[in-house]
C-alpha positions as CSV (number, residue, x, y, z in Angstrom):
1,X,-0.4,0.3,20.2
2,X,-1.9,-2.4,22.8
3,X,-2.2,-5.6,21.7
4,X,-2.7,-7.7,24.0
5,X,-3.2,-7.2,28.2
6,X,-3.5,-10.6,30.1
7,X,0.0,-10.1,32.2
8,X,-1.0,-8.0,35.2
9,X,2.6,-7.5,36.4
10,X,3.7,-7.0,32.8
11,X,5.0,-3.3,32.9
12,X,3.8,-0.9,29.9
13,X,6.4,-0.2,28.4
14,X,7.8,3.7,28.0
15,X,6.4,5.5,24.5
16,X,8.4,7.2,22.0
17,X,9.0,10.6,22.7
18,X,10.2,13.7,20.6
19,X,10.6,17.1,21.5
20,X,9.8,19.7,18.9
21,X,13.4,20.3,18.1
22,X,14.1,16.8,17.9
23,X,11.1,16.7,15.3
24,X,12.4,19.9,13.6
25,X,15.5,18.4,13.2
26,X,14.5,15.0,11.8
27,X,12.0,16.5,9.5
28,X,14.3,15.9,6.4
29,X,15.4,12.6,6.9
30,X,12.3,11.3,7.2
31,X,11.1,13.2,4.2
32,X,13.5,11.5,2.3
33,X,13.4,7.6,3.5
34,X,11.6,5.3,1.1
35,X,11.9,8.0,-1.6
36,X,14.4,6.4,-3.7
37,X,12.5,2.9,-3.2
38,X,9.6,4.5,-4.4
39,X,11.5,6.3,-7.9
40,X,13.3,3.2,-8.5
41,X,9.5,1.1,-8.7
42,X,10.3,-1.4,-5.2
43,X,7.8,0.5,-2.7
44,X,4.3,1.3,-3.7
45,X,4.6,4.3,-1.4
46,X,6.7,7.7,-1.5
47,X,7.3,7.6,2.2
48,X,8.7,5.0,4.3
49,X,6.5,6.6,7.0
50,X,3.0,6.1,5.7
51,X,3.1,2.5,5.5
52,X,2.9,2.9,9.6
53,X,-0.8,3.6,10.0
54,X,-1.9,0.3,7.4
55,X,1.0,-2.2,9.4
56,X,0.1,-1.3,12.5
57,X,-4.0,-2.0,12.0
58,X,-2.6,-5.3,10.2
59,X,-0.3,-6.1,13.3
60,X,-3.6,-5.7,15.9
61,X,-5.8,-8.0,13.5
62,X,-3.5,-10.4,12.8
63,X,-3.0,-11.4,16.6
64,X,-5.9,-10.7,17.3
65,X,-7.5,-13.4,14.5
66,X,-4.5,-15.8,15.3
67,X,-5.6,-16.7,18.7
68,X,-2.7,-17.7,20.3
69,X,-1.6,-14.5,22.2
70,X,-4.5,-14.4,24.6
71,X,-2.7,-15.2,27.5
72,X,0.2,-11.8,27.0
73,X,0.5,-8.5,26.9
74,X,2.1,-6.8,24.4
75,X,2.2,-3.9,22.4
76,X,3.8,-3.0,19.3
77,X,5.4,0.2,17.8
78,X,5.5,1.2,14.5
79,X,8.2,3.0,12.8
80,X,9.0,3.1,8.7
81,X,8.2,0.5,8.0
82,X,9.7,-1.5,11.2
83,X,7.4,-3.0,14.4
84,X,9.2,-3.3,18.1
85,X,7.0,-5.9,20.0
86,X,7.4,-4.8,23.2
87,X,5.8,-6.7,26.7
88,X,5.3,-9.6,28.7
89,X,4.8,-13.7,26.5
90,X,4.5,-17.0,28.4
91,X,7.2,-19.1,26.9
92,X,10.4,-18.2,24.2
93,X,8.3,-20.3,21.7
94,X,5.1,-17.4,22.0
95,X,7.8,-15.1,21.1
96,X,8.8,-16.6,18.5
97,X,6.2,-17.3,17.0
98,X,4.3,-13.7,17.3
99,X,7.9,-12.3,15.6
100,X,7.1,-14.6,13.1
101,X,3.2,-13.7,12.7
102,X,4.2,-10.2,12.4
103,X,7.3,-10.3,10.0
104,X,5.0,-12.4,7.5
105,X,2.9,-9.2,7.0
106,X,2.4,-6.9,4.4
107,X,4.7,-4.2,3.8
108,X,6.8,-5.3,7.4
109,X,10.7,-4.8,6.8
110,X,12.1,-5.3,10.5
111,X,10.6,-7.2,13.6
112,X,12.6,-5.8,16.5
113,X,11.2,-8.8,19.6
114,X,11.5,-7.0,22.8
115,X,9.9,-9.4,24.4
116,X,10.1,-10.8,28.0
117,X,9.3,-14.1,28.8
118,X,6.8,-14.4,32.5
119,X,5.8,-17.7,34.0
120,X,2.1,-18.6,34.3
């Protein structure tokens, strides 16, 4: 998901992607993650996976509400339960602190900051 796009040399960065078999073949595993959270009363959720289509809406509104990321590009990626935050800040200190913004959400486990830091 795009986040932010102020960085014109900032390169998008490659998507995830699966071929069929690859899906076929992780089907059960990610059947199974977050199940045993889930029986033991820790996740509201059966599936570590369907928490990804609520963080990721949270992830767009909360930078986009905080303000302070105008001047990047970045996009995130969402995966049970963890966000990469992938793209182009101005300083180590806008890293930081939209690592932060994100880990402090809802339902986040893992903030993986793949962030690269471009002078203005």
């Amino acid at each position: 998901m795009q986040l932010t796009l102020a960085i014109a040399q900032c390169p998008v960065p490659p998507g995830p992607e699966v071929s069929l078999s690859e899906m076929q073949a992780q089907a059960h595993g990610r059947a199974e993650r977050g199940t045993s959270c889930f029986r033991a009363g820790r996740c509201r959720l059966p599936n570590a996976y369907l928490y990804d289509a609520e963080i990721m809406e949270r992830v767009q509104k909360a930078v986009q509400v905080d303000g302070r990321f105008a001047d990047t590009s970045v996009w995130a990626l969402g995966q049970r339960r963890w966000v990469w935050l992938r793209g182009c800040v101005r300083s180590p200190e806008q890293a930081q602190a939209l690592e932060q913004l994100v880990r402090g959400l809802d339902d986040v486990e893992a903030v993986v900051n793949e962030l690269e830091v471009v002078a203005p």
